[in-house]
PDB file as gemmi writes it, atoms N, CA and C in Angstrom:
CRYST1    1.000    1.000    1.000  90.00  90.00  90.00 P 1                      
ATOM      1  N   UNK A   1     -38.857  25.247  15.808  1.00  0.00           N  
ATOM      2  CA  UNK A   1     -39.134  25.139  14.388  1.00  0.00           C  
ATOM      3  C   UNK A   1     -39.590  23.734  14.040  1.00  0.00           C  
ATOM      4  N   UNK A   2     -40.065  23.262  13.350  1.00  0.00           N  
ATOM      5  CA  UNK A   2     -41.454  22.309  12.507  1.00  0.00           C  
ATOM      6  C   UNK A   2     -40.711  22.262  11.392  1.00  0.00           C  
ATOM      7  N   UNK A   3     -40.176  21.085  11.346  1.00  0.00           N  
ATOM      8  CA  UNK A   3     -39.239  19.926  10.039  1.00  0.00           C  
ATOM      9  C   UNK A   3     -40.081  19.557   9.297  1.00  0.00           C  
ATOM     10  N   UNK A   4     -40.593  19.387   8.116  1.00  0.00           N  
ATOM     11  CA  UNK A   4     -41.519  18.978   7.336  1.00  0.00           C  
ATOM     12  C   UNK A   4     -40.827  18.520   5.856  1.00  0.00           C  
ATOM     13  N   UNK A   5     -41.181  17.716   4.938  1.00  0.00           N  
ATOM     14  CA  UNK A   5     -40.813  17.712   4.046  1.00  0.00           C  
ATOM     15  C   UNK A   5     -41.793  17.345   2.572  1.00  0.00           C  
ATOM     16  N   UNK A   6     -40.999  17.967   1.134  1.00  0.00           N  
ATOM     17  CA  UNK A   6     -41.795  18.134   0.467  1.00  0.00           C  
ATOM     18  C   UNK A   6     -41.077  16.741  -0.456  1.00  0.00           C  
ATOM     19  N   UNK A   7     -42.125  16.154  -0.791  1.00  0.00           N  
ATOM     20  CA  UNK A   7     -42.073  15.170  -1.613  1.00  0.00           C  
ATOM     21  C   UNK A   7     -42.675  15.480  -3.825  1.00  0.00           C  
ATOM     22  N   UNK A   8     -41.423  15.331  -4.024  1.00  0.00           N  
ATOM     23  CA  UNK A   8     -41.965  15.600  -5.275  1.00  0.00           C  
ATOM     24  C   UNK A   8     -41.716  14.501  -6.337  1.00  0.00           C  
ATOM     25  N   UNK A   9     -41.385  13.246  -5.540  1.00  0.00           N  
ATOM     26  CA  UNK A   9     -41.658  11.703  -6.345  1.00  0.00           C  
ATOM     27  C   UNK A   9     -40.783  11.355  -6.893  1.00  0.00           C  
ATOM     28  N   UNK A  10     -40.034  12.520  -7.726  1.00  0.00           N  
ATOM     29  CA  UNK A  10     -38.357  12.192  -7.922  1.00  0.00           C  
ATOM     30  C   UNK A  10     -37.148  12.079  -6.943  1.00  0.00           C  
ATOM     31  N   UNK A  11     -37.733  13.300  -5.735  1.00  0.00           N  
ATOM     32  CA  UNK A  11     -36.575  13.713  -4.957  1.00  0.00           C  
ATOM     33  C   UNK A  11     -37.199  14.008  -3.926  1.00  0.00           C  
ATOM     34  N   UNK A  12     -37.246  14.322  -2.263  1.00  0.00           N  
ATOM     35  CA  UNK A  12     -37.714  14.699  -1.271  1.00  0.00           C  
ATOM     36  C   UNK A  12     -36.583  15.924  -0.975  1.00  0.00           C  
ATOM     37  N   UNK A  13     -36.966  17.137  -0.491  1.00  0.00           N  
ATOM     38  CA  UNK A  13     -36.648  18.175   0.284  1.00  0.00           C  
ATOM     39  C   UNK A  13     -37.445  17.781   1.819  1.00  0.00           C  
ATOM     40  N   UNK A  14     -35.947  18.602   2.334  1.00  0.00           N  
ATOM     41  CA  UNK A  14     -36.540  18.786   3.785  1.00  0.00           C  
ATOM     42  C   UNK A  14     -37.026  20.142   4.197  1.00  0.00           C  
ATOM     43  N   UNK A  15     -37.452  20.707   5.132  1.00  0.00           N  
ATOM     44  CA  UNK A  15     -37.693  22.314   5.515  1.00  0.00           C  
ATOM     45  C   UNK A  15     -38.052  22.337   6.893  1.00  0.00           C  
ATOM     46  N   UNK A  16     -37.464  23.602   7.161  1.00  0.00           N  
ATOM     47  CA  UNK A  16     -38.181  24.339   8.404  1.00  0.00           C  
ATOM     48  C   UNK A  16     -38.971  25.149   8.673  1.00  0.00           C  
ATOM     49  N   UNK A  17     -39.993  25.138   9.045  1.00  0.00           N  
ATOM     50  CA  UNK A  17     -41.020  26.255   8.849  1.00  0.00           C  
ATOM     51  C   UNK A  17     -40.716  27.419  10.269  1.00  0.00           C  
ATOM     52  N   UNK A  18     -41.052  28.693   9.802  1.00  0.00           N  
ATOM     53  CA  UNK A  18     -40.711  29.925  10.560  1.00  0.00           C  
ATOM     54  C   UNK A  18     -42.241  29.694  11.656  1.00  0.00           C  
ATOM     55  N   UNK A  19     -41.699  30.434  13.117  1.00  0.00           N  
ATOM     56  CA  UNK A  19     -42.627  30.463  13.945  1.00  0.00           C  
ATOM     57  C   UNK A  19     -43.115  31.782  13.371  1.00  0.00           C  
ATOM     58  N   UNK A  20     -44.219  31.291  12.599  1.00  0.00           N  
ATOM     59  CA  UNK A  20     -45.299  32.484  12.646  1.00  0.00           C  
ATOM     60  C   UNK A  20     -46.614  31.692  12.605  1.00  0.00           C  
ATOM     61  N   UNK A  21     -47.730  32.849  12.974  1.00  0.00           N  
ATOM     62  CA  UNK A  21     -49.210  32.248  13.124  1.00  0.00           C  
ATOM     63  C   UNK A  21     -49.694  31.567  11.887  1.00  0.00           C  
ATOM     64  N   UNK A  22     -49.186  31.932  10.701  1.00  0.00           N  
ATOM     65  CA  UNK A  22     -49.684  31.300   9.973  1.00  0.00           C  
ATOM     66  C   UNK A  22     -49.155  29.697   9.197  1.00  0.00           C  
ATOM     67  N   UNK A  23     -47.149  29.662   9.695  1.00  0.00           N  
ATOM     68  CA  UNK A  23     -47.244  28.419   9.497  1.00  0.00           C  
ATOM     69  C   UNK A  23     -47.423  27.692  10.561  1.00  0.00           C  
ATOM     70  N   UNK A  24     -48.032  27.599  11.575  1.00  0.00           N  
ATOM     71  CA  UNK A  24     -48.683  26.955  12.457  1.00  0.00           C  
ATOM     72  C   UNK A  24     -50.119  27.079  12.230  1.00  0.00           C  
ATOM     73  N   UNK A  25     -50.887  27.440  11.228  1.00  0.00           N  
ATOM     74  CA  UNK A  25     -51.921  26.944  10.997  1.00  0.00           C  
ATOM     75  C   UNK A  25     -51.096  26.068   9.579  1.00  0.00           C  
ATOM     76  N   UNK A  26     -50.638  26.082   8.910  1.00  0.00           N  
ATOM     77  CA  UNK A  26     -50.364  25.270   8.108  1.00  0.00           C  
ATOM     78  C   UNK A  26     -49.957  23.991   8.410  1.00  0.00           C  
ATOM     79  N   UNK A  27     -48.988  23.780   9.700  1.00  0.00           N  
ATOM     80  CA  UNK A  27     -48.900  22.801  10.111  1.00  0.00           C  
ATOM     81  C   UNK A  27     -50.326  21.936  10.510  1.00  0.00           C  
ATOM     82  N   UNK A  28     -51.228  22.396  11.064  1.00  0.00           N  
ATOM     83  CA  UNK A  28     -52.468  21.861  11.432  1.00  0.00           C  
ATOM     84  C   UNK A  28     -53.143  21.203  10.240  1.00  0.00           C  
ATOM     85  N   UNK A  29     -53.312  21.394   9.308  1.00  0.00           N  
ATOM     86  CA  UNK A  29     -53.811  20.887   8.154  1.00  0.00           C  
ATOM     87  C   UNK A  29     -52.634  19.888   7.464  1.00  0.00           C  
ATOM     88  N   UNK A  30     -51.951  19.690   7.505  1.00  0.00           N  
ATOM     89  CA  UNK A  30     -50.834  18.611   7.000  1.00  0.00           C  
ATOM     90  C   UNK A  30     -51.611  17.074   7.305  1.00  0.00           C  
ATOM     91  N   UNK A  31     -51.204  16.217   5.968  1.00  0.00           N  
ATOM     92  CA  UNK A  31     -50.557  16.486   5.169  1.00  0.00           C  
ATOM     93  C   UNK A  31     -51.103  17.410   4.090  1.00  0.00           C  
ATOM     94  N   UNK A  32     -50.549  17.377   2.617  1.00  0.00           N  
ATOM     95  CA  UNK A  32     -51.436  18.326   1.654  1.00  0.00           C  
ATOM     96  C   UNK A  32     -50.756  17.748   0.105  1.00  0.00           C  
ATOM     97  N   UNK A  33     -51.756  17.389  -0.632  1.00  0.00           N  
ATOM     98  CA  UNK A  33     -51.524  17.052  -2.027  1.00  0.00           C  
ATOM     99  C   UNK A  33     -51.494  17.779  -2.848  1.00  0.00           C  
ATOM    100  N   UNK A  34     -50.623  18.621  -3.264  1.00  0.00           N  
ATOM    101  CA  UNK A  34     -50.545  19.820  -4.728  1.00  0.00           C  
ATOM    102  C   UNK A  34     -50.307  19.666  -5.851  1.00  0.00           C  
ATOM    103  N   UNK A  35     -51.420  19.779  -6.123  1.00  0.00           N  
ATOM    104  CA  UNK A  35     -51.321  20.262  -7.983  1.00  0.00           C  
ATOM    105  C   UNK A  35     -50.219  21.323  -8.463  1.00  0.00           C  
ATOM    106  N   UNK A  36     -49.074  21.088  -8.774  1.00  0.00           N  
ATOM    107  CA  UNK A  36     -48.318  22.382  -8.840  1.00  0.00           C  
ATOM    108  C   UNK A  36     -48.501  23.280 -10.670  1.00  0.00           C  
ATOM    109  N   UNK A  37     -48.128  24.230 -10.015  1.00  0.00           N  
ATOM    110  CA  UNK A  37     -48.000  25.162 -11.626  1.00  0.00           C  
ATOM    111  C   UNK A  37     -46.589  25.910 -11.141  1.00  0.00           C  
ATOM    112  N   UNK A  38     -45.906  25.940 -12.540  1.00  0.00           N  
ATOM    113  CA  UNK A  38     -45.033  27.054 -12.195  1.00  0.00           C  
ATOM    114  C   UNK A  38     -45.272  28.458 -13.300  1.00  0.00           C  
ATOM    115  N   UNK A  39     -44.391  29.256 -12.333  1.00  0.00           N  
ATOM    116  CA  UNK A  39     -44.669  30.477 -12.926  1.00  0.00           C  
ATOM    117  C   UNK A  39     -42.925  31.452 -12.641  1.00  0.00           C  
ATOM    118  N   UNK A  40     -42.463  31.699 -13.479  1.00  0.00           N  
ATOM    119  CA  UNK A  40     -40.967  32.230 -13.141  1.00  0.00           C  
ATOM    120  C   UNK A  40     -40.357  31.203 -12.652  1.00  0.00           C  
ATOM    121  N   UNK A  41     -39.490  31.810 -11.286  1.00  0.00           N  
ATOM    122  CA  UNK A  41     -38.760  30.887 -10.587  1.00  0.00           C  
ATOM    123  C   UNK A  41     -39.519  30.450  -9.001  1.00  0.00           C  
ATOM    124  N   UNK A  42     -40.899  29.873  -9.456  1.00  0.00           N  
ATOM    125  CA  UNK A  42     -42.175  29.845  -8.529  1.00  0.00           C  
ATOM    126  C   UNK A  42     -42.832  28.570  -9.069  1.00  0.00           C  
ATOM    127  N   UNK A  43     -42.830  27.627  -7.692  1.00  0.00           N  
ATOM    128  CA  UNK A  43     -43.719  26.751  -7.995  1.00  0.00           C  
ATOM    129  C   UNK A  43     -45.210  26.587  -7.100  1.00  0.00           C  
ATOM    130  N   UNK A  44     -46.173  26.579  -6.941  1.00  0.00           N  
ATOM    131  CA  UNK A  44     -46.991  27.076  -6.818  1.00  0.00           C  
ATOM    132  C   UNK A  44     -48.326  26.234  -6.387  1.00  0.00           C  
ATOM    133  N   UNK A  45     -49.377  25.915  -5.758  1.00  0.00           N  
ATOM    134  CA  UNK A  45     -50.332  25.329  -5.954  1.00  0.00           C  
ATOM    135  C   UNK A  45     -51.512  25.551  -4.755  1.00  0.00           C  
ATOM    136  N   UNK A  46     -52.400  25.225  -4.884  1.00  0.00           N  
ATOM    137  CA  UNK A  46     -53.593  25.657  -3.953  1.00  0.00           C  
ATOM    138  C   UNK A  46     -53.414  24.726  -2.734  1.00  0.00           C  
ATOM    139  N   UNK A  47     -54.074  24.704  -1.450  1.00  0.00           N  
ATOM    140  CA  UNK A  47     -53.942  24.067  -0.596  1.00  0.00           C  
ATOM    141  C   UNK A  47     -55.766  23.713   0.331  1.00  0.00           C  
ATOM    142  N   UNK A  48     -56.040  24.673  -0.768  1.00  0.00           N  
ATOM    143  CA  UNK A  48     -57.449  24.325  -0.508  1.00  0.00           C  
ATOM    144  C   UNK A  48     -58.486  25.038   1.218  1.00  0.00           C  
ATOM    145  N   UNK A  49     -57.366  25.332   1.812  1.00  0.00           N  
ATOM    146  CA  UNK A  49     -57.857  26.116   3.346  1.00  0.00           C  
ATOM    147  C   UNK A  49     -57.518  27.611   3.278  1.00  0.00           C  
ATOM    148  N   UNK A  50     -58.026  28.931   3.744  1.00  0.00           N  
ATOM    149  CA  UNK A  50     -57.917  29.940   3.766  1.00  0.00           C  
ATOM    150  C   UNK A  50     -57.004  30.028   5.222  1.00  0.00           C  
ATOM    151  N   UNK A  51     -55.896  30.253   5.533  1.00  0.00           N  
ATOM    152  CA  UNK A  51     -55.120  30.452   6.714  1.00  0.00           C  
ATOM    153  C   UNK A  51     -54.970  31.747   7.211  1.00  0.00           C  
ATOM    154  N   UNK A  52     -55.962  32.614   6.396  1.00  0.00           N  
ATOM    155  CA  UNK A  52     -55.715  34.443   6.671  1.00  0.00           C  
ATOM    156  C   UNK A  52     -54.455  34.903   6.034  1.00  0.00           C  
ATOM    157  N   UNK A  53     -54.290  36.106   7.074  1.00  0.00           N  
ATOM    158  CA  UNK A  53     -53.112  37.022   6.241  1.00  0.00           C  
ATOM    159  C   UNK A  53     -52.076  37.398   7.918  1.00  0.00           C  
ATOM    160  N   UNK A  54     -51.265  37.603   7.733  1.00  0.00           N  
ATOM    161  CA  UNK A  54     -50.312  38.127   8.522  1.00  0.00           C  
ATOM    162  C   UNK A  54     -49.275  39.397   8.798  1.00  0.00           C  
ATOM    163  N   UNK A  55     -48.621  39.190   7.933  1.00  0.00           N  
ATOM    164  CA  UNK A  55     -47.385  39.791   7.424  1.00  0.00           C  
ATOM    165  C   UNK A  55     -47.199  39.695   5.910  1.00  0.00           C  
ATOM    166  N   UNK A  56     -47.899  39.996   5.118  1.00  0.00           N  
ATOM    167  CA  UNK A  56     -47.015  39.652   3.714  1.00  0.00           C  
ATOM    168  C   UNK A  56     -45.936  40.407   3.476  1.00  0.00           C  
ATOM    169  N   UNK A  57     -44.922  39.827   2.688  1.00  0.00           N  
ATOM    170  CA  UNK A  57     -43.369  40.316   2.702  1.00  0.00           C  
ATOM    171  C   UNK A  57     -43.839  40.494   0.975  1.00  0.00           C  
ATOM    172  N   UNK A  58     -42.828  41.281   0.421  1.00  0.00           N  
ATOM    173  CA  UNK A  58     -42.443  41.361  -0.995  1.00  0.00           C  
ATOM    174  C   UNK A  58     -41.617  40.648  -1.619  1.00  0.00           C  
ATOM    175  N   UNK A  59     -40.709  40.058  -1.126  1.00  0.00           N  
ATOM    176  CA  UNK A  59     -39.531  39.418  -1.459  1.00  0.00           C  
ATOM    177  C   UNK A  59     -39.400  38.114  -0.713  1.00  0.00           C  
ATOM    178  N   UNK A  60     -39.648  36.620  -1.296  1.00  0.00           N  
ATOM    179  CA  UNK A  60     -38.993  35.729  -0.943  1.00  0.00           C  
ATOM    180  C   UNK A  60     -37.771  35.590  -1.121  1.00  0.00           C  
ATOM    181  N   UNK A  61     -36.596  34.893  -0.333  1.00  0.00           N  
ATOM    182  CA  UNK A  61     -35.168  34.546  -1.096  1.00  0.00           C  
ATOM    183  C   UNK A  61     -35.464  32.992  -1.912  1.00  0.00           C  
ATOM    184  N   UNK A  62     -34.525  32.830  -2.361  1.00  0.00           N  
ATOM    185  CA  UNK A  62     -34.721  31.443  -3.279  1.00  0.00           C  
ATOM    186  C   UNK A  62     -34.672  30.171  -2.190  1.00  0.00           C  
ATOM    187  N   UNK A  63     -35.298  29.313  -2.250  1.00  0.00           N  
ATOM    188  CA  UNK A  63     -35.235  28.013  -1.165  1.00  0.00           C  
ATOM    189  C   UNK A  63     -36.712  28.277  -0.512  1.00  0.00           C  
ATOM    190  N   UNK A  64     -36.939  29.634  -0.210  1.00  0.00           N  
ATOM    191  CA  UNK A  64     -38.374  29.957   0.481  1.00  0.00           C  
ATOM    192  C   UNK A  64     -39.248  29.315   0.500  1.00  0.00           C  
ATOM    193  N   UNK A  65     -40.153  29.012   1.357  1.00  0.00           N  
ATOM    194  CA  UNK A  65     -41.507  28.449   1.485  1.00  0.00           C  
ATOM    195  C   UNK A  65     -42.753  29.315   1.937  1.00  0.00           C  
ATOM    196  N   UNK A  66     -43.734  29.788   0.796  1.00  0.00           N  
ATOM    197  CA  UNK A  66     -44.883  31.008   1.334  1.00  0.00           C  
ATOM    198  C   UNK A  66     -46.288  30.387   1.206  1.00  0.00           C  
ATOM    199  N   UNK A  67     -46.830  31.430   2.041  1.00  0.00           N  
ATOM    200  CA  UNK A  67     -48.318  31.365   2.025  1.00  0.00           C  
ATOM    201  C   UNK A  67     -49.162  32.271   0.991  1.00  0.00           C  
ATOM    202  N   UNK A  68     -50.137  32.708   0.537  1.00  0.00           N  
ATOM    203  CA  UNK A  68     -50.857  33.751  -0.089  1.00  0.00           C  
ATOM    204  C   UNK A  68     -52.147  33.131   0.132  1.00  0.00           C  
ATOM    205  N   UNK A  69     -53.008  33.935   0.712  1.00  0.00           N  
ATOM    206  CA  UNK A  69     -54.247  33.910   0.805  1.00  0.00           C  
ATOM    207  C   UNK A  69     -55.084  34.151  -0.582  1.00  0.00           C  
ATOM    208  N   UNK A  70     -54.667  34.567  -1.308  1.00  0.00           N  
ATOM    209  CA  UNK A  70     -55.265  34.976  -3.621  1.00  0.00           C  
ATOM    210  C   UNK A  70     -54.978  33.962  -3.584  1.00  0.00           C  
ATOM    211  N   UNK A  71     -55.926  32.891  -3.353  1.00  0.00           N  
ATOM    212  CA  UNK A  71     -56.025  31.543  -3.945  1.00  0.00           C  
ATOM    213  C   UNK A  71     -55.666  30.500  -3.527  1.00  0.00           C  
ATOM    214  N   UNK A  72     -55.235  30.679  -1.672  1.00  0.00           N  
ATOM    215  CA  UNK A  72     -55.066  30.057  -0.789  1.00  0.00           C  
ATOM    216  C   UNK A  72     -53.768  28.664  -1.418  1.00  0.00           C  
ATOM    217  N   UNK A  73     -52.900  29.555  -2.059  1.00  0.00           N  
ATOM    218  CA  UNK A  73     -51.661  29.388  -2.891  1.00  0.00           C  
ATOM    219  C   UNK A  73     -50.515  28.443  -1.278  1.00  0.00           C  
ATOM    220  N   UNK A  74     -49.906  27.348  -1.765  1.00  0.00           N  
ATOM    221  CA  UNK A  74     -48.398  26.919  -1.364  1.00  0.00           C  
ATOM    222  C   UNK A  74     -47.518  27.499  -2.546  1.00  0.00           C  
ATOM    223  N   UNK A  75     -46.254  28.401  -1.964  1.00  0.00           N  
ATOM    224  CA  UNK A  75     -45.561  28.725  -2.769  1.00  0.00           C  
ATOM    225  C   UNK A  75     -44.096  28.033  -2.653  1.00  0.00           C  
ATOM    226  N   UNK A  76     -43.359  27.639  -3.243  1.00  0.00           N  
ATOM    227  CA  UNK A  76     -42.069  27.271  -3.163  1.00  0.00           C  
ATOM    228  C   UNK A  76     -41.313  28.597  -4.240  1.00  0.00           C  
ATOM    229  N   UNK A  77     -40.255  28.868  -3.564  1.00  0.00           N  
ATOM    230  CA  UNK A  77     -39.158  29.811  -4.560  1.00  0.00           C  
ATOM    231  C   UNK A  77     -37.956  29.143  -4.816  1.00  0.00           C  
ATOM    232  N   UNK A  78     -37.592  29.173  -6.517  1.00  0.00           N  
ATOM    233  CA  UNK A  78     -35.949  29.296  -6.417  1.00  0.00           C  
ATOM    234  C   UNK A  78     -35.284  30.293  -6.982  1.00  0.00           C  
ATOM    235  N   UNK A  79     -35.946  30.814  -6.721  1.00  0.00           N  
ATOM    236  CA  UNK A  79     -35.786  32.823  -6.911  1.00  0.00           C  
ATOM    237  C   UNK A  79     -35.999  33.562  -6.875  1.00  0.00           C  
ATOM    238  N   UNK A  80     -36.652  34.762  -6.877  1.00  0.00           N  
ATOM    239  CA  UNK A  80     -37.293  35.821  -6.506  1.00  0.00           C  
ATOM    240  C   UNK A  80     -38.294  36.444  -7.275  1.00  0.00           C  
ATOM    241  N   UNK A  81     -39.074  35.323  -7.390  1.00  0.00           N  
ATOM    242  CA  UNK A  81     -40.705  36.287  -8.161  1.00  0.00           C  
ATOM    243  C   UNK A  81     -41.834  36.150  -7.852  1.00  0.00           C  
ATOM    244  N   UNK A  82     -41.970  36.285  -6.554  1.00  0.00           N  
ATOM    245  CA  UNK A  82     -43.480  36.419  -6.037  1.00  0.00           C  
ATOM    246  C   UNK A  82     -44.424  37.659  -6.886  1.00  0.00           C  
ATOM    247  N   UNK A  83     -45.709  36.891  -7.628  1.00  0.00           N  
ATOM    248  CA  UNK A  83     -46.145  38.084  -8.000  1.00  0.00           C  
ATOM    249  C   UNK A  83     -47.233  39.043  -7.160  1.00  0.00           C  
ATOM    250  N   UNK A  84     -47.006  39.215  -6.028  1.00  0.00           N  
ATOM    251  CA  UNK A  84     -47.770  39.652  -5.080  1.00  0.00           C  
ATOM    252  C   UNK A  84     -47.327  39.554  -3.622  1.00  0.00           C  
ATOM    253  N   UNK A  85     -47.050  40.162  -2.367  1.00  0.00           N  
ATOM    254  CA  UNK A  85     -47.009  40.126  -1.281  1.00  0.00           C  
ATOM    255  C   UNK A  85     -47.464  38.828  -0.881  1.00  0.00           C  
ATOM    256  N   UNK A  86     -46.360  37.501  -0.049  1.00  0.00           N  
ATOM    257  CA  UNK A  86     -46.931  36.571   0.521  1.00  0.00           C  
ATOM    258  C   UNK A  86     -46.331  36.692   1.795  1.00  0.00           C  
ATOM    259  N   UNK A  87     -46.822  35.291   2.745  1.00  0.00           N  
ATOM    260  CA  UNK A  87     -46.621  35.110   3.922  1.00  0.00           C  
ATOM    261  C   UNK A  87     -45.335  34.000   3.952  1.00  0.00           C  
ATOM    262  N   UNK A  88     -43.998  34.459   4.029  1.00  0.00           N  
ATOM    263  CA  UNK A  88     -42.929  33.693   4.327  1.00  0.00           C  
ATOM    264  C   UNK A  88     -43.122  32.552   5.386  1.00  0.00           C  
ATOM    265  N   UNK A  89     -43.365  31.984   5.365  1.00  0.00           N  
ATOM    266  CA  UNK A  89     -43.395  30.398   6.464  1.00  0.00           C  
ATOM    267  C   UNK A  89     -42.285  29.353   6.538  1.00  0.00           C  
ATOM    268  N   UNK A  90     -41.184  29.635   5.534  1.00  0.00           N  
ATOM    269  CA  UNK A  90     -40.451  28.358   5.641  1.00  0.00           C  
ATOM    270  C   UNK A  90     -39.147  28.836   5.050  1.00  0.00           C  
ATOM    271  N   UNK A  91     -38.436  27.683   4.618  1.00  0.00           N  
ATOM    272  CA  UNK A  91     -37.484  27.575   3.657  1.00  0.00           C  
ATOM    273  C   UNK A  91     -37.116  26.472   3.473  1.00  0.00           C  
ATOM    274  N   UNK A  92     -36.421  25.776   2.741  1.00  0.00           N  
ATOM    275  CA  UNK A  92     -35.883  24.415   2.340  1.00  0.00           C  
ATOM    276  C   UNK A  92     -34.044  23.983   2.580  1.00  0.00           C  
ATOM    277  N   UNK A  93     -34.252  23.772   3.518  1.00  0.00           N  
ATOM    278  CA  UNK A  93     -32.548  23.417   3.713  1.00  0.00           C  
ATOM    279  C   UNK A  93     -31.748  22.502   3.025  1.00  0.00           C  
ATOM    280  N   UNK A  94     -30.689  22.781   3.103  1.00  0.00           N  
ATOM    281  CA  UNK A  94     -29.484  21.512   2.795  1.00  0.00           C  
ATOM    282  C   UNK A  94     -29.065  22.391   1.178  1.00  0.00           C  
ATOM    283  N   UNK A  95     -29.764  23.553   0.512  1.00  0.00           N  
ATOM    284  CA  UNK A  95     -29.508  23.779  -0.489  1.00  0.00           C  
ATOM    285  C   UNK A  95     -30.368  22.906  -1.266  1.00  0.00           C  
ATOM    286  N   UNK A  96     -31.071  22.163  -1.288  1.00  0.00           N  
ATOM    287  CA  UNK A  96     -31.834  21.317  -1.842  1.00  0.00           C  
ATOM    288  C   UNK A  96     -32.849  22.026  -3.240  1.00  0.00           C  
ATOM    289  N   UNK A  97     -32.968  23.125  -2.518  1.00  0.00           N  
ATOM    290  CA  UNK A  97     -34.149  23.845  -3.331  1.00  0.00           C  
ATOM    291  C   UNK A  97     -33.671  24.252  -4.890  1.00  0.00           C  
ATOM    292  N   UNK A  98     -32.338  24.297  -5.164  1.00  0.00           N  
ATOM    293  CA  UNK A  98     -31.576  24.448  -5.860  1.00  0.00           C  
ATOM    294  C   UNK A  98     -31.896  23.472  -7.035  1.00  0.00           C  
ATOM    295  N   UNK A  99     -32.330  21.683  -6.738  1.00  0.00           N  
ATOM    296  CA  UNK A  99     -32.561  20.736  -7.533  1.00  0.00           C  
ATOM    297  C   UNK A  99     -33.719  21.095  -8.298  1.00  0.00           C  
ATOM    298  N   UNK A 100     -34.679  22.305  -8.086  1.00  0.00           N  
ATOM    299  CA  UNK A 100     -36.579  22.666  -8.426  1.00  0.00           C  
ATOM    300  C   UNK A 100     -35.833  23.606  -9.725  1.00  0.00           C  
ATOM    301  N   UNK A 101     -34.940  23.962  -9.851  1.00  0.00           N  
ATOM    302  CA  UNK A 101     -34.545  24.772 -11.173  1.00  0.00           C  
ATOM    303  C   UNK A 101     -34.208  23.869 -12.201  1.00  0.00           C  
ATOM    304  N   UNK A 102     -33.997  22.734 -11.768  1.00  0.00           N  
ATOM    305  CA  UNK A 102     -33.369  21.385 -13.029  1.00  0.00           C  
ATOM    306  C   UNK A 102     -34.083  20.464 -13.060  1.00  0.00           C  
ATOM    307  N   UNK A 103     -35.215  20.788 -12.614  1.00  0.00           N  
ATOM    308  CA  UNK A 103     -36.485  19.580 -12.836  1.00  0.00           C  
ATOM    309  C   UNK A 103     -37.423  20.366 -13.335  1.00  0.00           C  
ATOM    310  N   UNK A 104     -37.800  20.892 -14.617  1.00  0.00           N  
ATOM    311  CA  UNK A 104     -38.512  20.986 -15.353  1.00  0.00           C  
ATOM    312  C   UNK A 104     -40.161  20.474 -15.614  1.00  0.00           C  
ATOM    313  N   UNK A 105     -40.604  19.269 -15.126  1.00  0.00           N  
ATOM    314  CA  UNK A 105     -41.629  18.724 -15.129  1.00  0.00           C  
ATOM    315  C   UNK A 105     -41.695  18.219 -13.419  1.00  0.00           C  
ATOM    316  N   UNK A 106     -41.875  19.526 -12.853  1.00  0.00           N  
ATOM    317  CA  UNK A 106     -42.403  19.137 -10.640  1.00  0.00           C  
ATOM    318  C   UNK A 106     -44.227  19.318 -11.538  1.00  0.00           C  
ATOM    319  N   UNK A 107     -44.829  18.558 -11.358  1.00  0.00           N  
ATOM    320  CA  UNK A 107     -46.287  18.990 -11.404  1.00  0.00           C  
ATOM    321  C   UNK A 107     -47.086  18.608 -10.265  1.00  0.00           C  
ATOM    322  N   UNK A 108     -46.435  17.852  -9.051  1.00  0.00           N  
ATOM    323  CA  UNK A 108     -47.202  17.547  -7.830  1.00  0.00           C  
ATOM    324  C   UNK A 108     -46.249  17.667  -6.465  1.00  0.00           C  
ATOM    325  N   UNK A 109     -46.867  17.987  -5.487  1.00  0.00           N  
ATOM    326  CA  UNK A 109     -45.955  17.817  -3.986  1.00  0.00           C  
ATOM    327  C   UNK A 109     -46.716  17.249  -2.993  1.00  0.00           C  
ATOM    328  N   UNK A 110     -46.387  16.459  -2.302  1.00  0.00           N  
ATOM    329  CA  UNK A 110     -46.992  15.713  -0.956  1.00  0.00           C  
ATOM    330  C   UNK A 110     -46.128  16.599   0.325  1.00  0.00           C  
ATOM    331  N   UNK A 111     -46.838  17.722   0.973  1.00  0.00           N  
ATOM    332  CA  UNK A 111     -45.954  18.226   1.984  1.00  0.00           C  
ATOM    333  C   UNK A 111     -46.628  17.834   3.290  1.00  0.00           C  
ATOM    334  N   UNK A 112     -45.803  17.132   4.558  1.00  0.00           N  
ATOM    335  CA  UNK A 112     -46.138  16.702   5.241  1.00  0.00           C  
ATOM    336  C   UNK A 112     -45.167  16.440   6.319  1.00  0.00           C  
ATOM    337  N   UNK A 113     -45.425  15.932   7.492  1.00  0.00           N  
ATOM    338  CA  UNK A 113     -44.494  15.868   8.757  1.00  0.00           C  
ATOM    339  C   UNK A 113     -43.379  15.304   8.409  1.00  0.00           C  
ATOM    340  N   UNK A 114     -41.916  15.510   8.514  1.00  0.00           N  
ATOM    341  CA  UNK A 114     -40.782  14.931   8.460  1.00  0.00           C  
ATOM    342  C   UNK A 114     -40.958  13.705   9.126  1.00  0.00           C  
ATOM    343  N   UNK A 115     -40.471  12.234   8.395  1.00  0.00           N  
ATOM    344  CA  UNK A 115     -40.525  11.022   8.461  1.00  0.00           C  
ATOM    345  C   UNK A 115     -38.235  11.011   9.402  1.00  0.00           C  
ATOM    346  N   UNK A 116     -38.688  10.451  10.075  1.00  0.00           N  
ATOM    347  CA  UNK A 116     -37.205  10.212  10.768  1.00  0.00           C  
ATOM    348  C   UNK A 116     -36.382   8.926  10.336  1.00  0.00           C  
TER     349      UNK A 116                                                      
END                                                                             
C-alpha cells in the first residue's frame, strides 16, 4: 500500500491507497492541486487526467478516497453520498477524515507522496 497525504493548509491527513489499477495510475500523476467543491458529505475536485474505469462501487464508507471518471473527479468522503458509482482507491487513516466535517471552508488540497 502507497502512504500519501492530503494537505488542506489548515491540517494534513495521511492515507493509504488500495492496490487497484487505478490508484496506481493515480499514484503516477502525483503530485495534484485541487480546486475542491463540496457536495453532501463529499469533497470533491477534478484532477485533470482521465485514469479509466475499473470497478465502480456504490457506496463509499466515510474517510474514503475515490476516483470517477464524470469529470475525472478526486473524491474524499465523510459519509456516504457518492452521487454516482466511483472507483474506491483509498481511505484516510488515524480517523482524521472526521476533522473535513468541521471545516466548513476546505476549498483546496495538495495530494501527494507522504513526506517522512
Amino acid at each position: 500500500m502507497k502512504t500519501i497525504e492530503l494537505d488542506f493548509g489548515k491540517f494534513v491527513c495521511r492515507a493509504e491507497l488500495l492496490e487497484t489499477e487505478i490508484a496506481f495510475r493515480f499514484v503516477e500523476h502525483l503530485p495534484y492541486e485541487i480546486k475542491l467543491t463540496g457536495w453532501g458529505e463529499e469533497l470533491y475536485g477534478t484532477i485533470g487526467v482521465d485514469l479509466g474505469e475499473e470497478s465502480p462501487v456504490p457506496m463509499i464508507p466515510p474517510g474514503g478516497l475515490a476516483y470517477t471518471r464524470q469529470g475525472n473527479y478526486f473524491c474524499i468522503f465523510f459519509g456516504q453520498t457518492p452521487a454516482w458509482p466511483v472507483e474506491h482507491i483509498g481511505y484516510i487513516i488515524d480517523g482524521d477524515w472526521e476533522r473535513l466535517s468541521e471545516s466548513s471552508d476546505l476549498d483546496s488540497v495538495i495530494v501527494r507522496t507522504r513526506q517522512n
